[in-house]
C-alpha positions in Angstrom: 45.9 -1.3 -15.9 44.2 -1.9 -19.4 42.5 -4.8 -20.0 42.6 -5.9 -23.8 39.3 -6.4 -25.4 38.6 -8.5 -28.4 36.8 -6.4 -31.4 33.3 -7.0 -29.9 34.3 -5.3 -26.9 33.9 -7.9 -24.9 36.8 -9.2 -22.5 38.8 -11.6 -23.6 37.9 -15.7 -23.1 40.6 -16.0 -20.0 39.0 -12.5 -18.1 35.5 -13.7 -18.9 36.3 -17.4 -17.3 38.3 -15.8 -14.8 34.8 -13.9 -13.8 32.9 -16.8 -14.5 34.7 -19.0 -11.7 34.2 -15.7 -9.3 30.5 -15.8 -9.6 30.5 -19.7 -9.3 32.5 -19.0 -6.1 30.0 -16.0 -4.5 26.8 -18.1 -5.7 27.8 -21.5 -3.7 29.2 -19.6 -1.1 25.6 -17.9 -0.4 24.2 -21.1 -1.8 26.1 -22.3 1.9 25.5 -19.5 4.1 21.8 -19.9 3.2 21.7 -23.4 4.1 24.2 -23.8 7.0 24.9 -20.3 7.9 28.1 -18.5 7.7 29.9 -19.5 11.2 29.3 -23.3 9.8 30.6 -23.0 6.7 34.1 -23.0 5.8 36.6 -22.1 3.2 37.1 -25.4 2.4 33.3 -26.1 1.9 33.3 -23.3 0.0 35.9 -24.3 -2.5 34.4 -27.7 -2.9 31.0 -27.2 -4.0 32.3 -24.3 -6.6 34.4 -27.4 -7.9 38.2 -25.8 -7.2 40.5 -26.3 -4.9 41.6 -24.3 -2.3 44.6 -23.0 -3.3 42.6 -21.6 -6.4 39.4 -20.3 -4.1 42.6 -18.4 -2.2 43.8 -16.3 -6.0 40.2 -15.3 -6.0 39.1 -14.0 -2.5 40.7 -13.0 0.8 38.2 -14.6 3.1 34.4 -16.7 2.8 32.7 -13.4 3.6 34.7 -11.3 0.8 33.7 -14.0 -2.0 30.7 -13.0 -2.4 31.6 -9.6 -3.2 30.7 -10.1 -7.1 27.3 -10.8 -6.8 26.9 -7.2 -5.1 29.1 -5.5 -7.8 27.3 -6.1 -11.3 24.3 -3.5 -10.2 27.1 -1.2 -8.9 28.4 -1.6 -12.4 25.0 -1.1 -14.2 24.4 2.1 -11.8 27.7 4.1 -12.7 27.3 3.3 -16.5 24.0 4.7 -16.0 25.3 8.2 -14.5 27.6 8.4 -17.1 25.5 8.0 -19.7 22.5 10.6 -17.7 22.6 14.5 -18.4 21.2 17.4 -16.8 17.6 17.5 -17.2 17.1 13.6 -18.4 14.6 11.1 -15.9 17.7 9.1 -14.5 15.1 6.4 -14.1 14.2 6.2 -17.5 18.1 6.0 -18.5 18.1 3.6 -15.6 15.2 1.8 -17.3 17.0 1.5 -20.9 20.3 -0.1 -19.4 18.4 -2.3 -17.6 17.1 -4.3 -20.0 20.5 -5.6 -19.8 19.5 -7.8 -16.9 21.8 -8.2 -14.5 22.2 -12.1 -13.3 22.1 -13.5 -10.0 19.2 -11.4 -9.2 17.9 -14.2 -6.7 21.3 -15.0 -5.0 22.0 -11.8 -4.7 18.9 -10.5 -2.8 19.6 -13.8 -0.8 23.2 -12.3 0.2 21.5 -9.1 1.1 19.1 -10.3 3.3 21.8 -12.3 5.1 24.1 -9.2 5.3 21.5 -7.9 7.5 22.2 -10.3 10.3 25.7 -11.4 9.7 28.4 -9.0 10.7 30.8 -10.2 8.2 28.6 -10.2 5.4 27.4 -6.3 6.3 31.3 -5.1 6.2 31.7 -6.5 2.7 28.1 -5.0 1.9 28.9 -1.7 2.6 33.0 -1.8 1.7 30.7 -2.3 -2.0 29.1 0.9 -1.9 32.0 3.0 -0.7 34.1 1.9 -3.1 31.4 2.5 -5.3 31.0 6.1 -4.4 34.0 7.4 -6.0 33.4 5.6 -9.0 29.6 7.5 -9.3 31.6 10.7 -8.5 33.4 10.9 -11.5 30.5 9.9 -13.9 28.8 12.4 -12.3 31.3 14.9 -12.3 31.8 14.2 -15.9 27.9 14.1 -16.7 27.7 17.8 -15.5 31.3 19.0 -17.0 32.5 19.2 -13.5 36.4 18.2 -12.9 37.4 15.0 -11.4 37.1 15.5 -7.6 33.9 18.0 -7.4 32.5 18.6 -4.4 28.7 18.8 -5.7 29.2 15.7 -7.7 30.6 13.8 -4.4 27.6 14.8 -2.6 25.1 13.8 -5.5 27.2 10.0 -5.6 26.3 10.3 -1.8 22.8 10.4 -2.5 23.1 8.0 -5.1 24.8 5.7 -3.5 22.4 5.5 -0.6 19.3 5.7 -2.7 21.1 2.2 -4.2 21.5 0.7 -1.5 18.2 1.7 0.4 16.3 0.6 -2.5 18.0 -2.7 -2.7 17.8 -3.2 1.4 14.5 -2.3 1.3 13.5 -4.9 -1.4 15.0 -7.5 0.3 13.0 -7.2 2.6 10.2 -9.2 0.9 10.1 -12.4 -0.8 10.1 -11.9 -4.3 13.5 -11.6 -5.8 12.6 -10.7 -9.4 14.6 -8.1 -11.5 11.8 -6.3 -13.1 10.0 -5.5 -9.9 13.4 -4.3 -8.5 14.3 -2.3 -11.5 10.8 -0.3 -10.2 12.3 0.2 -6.2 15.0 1.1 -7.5 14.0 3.8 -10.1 12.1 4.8 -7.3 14.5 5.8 -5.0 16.6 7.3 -7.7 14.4 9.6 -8.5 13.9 11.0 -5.2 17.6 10.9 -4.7 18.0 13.2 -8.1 15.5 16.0 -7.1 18.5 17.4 -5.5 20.4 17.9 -9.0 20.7 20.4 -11.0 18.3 20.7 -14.2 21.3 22.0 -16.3 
């Protein structure tokens, strides 16, 4: 499906509010979990504090867990622009470096939600569902990148590594307390560059 873009390219108003109230829906939901935990928060409580009913939190998400989904999908985003945009031979960190200046929001609540998808079953499955759907999507900008057809096997293999060098990274700075985007930009460009001594040079 296509979605129309005004002239700016820039979704138009009803997308962006539509993806507007799905962030406001992930951030009080780990707002929640943070404070109460997952078990003791409902649907319901959910709903509430983002300021919509129910029957609306329901056309956004299939469950409390899976709402918080957007919050882990922006860097996913970021990363498979990025790949797209790399070439044989380029520092992938320093392409990584020019597209992040585009910060990506959330940074805070979202190392939150991965700290607490360490310990919270439900929380883990929508964690890594992210990343596996993710994979395909770094396999064809890699593929293309490297004027390989859709469906290579050496360009699934390098989104493997990618993708785990992501995550890792991301886990890994959870770990500690600081949550700010420029010193994850640096785990992250980190990983992906031992993740990318495995590609080709041209």
């Amino acid at each position: 499906m296509v979605v129309n873009r005004t002239a700016a390219g820039r979704p138009p108003l009803t997308e962006r509010r539509k993806a507007e109230t799905r962030l406001e829906i992930a951030r009080e939901a780990v707002r929640l979990f943070t404070t109460r935990g997952v078990a003791a928060t409902s649907v319901e409580d959910i709903a509430a504090a983002a300021g919509i009913s129910t029957r609306t939190f329901w056309r956004y998400a299939t469950g409390k867990e899976d709402s918080v989904r957007p919050l882990l999908t922006a860097g996913i985003e970021l990363l498979a622009g990025v790949l797209g945009a790399w070439r044989p031979g380029q520092d992938i960190a320093a392409v990584f470096d020019a597209a992040a200046r585009r910060t990506v929001a959330d940074v805070p609540t979202m190392v939150s939600l991965v700290r607490l998808s360490q310990t919270e079953p439900g929380l883990r499955a929508v964690w890594l569902r992210a990343h596996n759907d993710a994979e395909l999507v770094f396999a064809d900008a890699i593929a293309r990148s490297l004027n390989r057809p859709a469906g290579d096997l050496d360009a699934r293999v390098l989104a493997a590594m990618v993708n785990g060098a992501l995550r890792a990274a991301v886990e890994h700075y959870a770990e500690g307390e600081r949550a700010d985007w420029a010193d994850l930009t640096v785990v992250v460009e980190k990983a992906l560059r031992t993740a990318m001594r495995g590609f080709p040079d041209g």
